[in-house]
C-alpha positions in Angstrom: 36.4 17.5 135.7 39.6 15.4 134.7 38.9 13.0 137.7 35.6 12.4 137.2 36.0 11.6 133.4 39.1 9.4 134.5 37.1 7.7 137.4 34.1 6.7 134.6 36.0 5.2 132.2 37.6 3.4 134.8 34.1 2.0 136.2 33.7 0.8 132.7 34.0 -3.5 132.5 37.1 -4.8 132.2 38.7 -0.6 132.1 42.4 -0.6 133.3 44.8 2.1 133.1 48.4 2.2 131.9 51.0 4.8 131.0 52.5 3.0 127.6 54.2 6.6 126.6 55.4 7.7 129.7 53.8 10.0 131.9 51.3 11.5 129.9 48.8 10.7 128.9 47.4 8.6 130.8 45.6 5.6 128.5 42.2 3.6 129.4 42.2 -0.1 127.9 39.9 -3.0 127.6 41.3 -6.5 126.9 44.4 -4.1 125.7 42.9 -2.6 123.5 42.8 1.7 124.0 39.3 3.3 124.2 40.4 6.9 125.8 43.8 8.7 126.1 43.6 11.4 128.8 46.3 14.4 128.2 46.1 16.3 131.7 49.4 18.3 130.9 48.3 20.3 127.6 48.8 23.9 128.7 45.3 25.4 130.0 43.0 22.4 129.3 42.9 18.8 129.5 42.0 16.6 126.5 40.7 12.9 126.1 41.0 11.3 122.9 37.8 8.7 122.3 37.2 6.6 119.4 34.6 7.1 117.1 32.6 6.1 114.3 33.8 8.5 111.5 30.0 10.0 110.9 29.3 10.5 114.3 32.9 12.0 114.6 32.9 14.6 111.4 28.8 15.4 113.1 30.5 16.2 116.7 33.2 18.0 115.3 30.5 20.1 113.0 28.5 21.1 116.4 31.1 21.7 118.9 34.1 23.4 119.0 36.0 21.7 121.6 35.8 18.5 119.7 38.6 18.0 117.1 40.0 15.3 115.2 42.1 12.8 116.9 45.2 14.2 118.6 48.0 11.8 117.4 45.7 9.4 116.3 43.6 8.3 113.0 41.8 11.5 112.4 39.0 9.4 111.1 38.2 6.9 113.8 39.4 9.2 117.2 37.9 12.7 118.1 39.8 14.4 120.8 37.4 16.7 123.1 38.8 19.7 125.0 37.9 19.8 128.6 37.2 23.2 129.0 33.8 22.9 130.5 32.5 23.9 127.4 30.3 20.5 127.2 28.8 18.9 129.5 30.2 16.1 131.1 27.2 14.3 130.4 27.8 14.5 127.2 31.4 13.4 127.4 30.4 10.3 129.6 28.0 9.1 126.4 31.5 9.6 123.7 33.2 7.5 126.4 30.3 4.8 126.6 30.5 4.7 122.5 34.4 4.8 122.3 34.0 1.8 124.4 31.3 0.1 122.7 33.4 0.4 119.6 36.3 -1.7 121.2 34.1 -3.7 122.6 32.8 -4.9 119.3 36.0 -5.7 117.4 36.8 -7.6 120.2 36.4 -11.8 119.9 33.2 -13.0 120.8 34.3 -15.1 123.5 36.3 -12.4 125.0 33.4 -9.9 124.6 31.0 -12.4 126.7 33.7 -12.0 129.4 33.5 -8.4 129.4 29.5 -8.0 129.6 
């Protein structure tokens, strides 16, 4: 499951990876900017830390047990989702597609038209 989720965010626009604490976790950018944090060495289960809007976040966290607030992060803006297989991966790829789309729009304008 971890190289699929990895191998999405990477197809995202302008995605690059980079190791900026060493060798885990492994952290997805745009325009330097981090919009996932994959933890493949956490005991049984891998994690991914994705931005979110903070009602969206508390609402996902309400309904799913595998999601939990932000790992090392701002608890309000970044849920942290368990991959257990306990949700779909569809449903992982859409958190990814917002945590993105977040990024994406604090971004400058002229370096958002870049990316899109």
């Amino acid at each position: 499951m971890t190289h699929n989720i990895i191998e999405y965010c990477l197809k995202k626009n302008g995605a690059t990876k980079d190791y900026p604490f060493g060798f885990d976790p492994l952290v997805i950018k745009i325009a330097g900017k981090m919009f996932a944090l994959i933890f493949e060495n956490k005991g049984n289960s891998a994690y991914i830390n994705l931005k979110c809007d903070p009602v969206i976040a508390g609402n996902l966290r309400e309904q799913h047990e595998s999601v939990r607030p932000g790992y090392h992060m701002n608890k309000k803006h970044w849920n942290t989702i368990v991959l257990d297989g306990s949700l779909p991966e569809s449903d992982i790829y859409l958190m990814i597609d917002h945590s993105y789309d977040r990024v994406v729009q604090n971004l400058p304008k002229s370096l958002r038209q870049t990316i899109y």
